[in-house]
C-alpha positions in Angstrom: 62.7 -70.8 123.8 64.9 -73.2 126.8 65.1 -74.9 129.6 64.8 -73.5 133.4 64.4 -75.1 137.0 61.0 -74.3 138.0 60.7 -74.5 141.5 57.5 -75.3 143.3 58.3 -74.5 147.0 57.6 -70.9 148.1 61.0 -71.3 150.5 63.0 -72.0 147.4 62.1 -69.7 144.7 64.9 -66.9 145.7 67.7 -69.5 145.8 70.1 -69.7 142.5 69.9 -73.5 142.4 69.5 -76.3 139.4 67.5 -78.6 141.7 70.7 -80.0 143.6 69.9 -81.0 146.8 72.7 -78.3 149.1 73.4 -76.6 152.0 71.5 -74.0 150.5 68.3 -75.6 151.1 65.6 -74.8 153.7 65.2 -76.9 156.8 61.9 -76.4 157.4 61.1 -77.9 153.7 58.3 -80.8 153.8 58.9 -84.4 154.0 57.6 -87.5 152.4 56.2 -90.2 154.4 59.8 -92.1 154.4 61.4 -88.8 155.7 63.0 -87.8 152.6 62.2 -84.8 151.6 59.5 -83.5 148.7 60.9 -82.4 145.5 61.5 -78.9 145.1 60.8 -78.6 141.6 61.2 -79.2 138.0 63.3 -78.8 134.6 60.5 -77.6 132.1 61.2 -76.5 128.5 59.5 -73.3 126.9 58.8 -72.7 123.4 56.3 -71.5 121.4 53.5 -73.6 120.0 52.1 -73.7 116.3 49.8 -71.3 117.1 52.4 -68.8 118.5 51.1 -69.2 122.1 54.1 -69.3 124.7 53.9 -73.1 126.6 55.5 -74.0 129.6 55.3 -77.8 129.7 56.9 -79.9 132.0 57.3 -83.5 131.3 57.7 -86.7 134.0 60.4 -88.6 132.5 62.6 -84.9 132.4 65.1 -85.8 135.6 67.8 -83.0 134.4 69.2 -80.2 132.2 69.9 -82.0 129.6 67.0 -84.3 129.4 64.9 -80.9 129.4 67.7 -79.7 126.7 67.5 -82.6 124.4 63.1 -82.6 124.9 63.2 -79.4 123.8 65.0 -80.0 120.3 62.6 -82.8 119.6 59.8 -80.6 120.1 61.5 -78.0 118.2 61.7 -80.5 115.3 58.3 -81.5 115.6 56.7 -78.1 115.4 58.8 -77.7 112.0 57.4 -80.3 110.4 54.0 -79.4 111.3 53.4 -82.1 113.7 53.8 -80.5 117.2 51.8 -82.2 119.7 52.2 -80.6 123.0 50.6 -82.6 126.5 47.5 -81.4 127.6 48.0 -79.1 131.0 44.7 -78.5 133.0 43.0 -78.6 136.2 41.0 -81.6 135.8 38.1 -80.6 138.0 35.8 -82.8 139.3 32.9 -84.7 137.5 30.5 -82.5 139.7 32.1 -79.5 138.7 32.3 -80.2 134.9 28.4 -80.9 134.9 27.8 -77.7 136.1 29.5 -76.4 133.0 27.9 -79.0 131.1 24.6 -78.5 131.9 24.9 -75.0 131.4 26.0 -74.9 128.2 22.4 -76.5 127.2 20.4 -74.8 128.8 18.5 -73.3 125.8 17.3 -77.0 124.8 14.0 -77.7 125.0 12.4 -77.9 127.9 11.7 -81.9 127.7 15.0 -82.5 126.6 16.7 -80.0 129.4 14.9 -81.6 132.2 15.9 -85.1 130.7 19.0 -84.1 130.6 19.3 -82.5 133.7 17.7 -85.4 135.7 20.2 -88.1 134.3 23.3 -86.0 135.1 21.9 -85.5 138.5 21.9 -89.3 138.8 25.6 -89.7 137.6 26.8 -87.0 140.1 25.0 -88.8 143.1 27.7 -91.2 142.9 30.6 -90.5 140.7 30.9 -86.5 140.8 33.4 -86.8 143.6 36.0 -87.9 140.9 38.0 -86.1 138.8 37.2 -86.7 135.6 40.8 -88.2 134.5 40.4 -90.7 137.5 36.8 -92.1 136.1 37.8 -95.5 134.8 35.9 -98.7 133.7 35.8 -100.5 136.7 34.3 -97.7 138.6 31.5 -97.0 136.0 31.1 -100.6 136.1 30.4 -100.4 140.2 28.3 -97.1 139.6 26.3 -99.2 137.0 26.2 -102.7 139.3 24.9 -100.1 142.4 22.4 -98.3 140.3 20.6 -101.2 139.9 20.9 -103.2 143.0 20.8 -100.5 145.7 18.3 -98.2 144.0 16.3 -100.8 142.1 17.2 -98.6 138.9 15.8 -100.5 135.2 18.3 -101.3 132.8 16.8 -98.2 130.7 17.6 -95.8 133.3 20.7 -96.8 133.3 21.4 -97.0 129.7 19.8 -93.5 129.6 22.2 -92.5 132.0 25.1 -93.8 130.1 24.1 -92.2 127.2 25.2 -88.8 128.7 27.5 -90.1 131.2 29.4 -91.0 127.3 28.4 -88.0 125.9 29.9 -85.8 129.2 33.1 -87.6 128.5 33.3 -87.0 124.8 32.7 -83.2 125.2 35.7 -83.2 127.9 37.8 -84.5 125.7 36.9 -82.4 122.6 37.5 -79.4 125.2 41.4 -81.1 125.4 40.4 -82.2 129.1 40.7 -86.1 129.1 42.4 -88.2 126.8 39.5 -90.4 125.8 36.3 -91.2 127.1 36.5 -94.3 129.6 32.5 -95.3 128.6 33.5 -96.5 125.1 34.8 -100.0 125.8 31.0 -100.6 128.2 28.4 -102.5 126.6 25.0 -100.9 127.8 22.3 -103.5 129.3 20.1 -105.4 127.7 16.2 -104.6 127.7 13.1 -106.3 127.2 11.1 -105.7 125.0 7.6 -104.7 126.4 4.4 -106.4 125.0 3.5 -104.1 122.4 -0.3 -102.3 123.3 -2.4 -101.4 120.2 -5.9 -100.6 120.6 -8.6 -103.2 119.7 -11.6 -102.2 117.6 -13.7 -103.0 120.6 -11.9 -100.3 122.6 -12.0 -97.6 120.2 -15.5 -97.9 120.0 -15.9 -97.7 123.9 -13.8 -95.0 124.3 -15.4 -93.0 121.6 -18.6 -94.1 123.0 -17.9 -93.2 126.4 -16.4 -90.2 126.1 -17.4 -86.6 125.1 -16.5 -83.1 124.8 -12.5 -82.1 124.9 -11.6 -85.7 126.2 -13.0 -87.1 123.2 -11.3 -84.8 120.5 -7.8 -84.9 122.3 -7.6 -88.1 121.9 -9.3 -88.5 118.1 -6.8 -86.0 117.4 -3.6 -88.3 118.3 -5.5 -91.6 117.3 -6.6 -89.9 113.2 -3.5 -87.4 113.2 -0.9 -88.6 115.0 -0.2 -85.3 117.4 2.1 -85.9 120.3 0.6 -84.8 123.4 2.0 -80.9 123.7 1.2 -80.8 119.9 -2.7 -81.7 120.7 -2.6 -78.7 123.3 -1.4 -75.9 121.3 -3.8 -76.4 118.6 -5.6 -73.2 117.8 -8.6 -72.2 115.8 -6.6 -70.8 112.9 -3.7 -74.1 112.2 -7.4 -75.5 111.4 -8.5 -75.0 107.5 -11.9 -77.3 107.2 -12.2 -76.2 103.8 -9.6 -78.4 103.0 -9.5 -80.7 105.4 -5.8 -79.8 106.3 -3.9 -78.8 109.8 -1.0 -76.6 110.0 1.8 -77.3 112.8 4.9 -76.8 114.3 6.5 -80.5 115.7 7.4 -80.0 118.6 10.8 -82.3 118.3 11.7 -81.3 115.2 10.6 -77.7 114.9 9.7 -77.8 111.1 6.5 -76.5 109.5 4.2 -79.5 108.9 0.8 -79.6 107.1 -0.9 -82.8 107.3 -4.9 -83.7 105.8 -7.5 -85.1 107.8 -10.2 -87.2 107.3 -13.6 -86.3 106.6 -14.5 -87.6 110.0 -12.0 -86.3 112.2 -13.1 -82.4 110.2 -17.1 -83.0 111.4 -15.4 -83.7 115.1 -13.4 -80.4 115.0 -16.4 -78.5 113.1 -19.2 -79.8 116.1 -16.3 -79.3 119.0 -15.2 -75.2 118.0 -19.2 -74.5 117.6 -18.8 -74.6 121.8 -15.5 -73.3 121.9 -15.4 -69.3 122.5 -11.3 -69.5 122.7 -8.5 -69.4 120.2 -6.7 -72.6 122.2 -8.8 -75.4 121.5 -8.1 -77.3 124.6 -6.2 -75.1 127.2 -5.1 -71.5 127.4 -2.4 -71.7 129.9 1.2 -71.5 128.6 2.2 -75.6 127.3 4.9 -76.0 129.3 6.7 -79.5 130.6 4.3 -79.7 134.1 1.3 -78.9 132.1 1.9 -81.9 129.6 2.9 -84.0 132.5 -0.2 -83.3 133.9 -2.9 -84.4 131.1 -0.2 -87.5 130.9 -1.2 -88.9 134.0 -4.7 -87.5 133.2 -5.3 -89.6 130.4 -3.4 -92.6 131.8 -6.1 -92.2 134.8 -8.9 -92.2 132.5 -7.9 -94.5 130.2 -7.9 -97.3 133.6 -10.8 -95.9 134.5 -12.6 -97.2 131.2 -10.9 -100.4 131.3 -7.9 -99.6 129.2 -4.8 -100.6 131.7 -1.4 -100.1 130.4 -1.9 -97.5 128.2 -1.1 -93.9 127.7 -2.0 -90.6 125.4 1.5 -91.3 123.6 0.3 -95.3 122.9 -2.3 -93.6 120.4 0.5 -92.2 118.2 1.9 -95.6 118.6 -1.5 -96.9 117.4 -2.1 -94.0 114.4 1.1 -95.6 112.7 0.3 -99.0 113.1 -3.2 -98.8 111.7 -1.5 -96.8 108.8 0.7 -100.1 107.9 -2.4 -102.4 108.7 -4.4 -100.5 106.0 -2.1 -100.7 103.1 -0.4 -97.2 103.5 3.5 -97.1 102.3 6.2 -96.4 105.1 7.3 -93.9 103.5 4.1 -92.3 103.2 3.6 -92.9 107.6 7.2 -91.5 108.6 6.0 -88.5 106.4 2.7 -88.1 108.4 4.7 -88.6 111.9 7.4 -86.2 110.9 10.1 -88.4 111.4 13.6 -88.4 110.0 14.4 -91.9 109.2 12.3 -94.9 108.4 14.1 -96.8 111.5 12.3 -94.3 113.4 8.7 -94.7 112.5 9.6 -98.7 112.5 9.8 -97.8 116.7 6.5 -96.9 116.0 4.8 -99.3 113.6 3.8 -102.7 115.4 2.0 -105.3 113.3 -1.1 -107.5 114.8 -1.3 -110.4 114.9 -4.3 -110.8 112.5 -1.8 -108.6 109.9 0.7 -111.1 110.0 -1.3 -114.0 110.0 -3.0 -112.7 106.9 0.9 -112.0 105.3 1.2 -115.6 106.2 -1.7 -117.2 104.3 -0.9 -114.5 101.4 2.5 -116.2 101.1 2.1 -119.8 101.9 -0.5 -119.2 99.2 1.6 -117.5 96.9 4.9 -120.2 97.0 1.6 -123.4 96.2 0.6 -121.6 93.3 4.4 -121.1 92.4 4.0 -124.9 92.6 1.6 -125.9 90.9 3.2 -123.9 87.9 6.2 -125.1 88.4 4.3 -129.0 87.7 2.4 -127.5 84.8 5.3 -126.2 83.3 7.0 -129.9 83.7 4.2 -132.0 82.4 4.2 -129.9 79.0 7.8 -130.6 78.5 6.8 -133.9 78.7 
């Protein structure tokens, strides 16, 4: 442990000096802008740290020996009582550099969430990676945000998307001792609207099961009576299938747990007609379910669902639909987050939107409920009479 005059300048290093500007010094040294010149180095102070590791720290407000000397005692002091906290010393690299890392480190995510990922970092380093991370501040989020949406037309969900892991960037970098703290925490994200909620009429269920025929038909039965997420629908194979007992066997893809859910009497004479025709183990498609191959049937259905008159929706609005029916018909919440594999109730609320009809009829229940409550109330009165 001490103090020593650590010089920076390549000229200096083999002089005996304590940083006092001689006639020992180089001429050829470099110059500030105002002519005087640079400083040739520093006092640090070196010690070992709590976890025995030698530090060499050097500290701005250090000018001399004995401000290194008397730094070094308090520090000395401080690791004796267990409270040592030594500055962070790193190469802060750039924003575009740490993503790399970043990115990197999760690359064994799903494939969905990966490319996620991936694209919204790609849209951060467009215009911030230049910057090192310790120079992002609020203000120039706040002009990466303001630019986002005005230059490229971006939607307040992009961008909160983008903040999202923009925040969660910063938070790793500081649990890595990078940064300090994370400069997204004080930033409000956007506001969105929401969108007009699409559930299916009973007039278009009955032309789309009327119109439709074959594997079409089944994929989308299979969302619209089950619940399957797209990707879900296309790994189904003849043996997650008991018709015995009316029951399929699954992997979720987002969650990753083993999930055996009934169906209905209906949905089973579907399956039963549909694998009479069906020479493959894959019900649907053989090819590997990868992110391009969901992608694809995405805009597939979205294509045929226009093309039957159905604008505005998507294979993922029938999931949307599954648990909304579910609430319309009586069924418990509990009972529908179990059958979408959620975690959380407030999840499957994302998914449960009540008709209009449904809440008129909750209406008329109640108003109906509070005159009869009433009435009793004036029965109750008169007999005291």
């Amino acid at each position: 442990m001490g103090v020593r005059y650590r010089r920076y300048l390549s000229g200096c290093k083999n002089i005996s000096c304590k940083g006092k500007e001689g006639k020992h010094c180089p001429s050829d040294r470099p110059r500030n802008k105002n002519g005087e010149y640079k400083t040739c180095g520093a006092w640090v102070v070196e010690l070992f740290d709590e976890s025995s590791r030698w530090k060499t720290i050097a500290f701005r407000d250090v000018r001399c020996k004995r401000d290194a000397e008397k730094r070094l005692a308090l520090l000395i002091g401080d690791r004796e009582r267990g409270i040592l906290k030594l500055p962070m010393k790193h190469n802060i690299p750039t924003l575009d550099m740490y993503c790399r890392e970043y990115l990197e480190s999760y690359k064994n995510d799903k494939e969905n969430t990966r490319l996620t990922r991936g694209n919204a970092v790609r849209g951060i380093i467009k215009y911030l990676g230049k910057y090192k991370l310790d120079k992002i501040n609020e203000f120039i989020i706040e002009k990466y945000r303001i630019e986002r949406k005005e230059k490229d037309s971006v939607s307040n969900v992009t961008i909160n998307s983008q903040m999202k892991y923009l925040s969660h960037i910063f938070n790793t970098a500081v649990r890595e001792g990078i940064i300090d703290k994370n400069p997204c925490t004080g930033i409000k994200r956007y506001k969105v609207k929401q969108k007009r909620d699409r559930i299916l009429t009973g007039e278009e269920i009955a032309h789309i099961t009327n119109s439709l025929e074959g594997k079409d038909r089944l994929m989308i039965l299979m969302s619209l009576f089950v619940g399957f997420r797209l990707n879900e629908t296309l790994k189904l194979e003849k043996k997650d299938i008991d018709l015995d007992k009316n029951l399929i066997t699954f992997v979720p893809s987002k969650t990753g747990k083993l999930m055996v859910v009934p169906m209905s009497d209906f949905l089973a004479h579907e399956i039963k007609e549909y694998i009479k025709d069906c020479p493959d183990e894959r019900l649907f498609d053989n090819r590997e379910v990868n992110y391009p191959l969901v992608k694809y049937y995405s805009r597939y259905f979205s294509n045929l669902f226009t093309k039957l008159g159905i604008d505005n929706f998507t294979y993922h609005c029938l999931r949307h639909c599954f648990s909304t029916f579910h609430s319309d018909s009586g069924s418990d919440p509990f009972t529908t987050q179990s059958l979408l594999g959620h975690s959380s109730l407030a999840q499957t609320a994302v998914y449960t939107h009540k008709k209009i009809d449904a809440k008129r009829k909750a209406i008329e229940e109640m108003t109906e409920h509070v005159l009869n409550m009433s009435k009793e109330t004036k029965i109750k009165t008169l007999c005291k009479k």
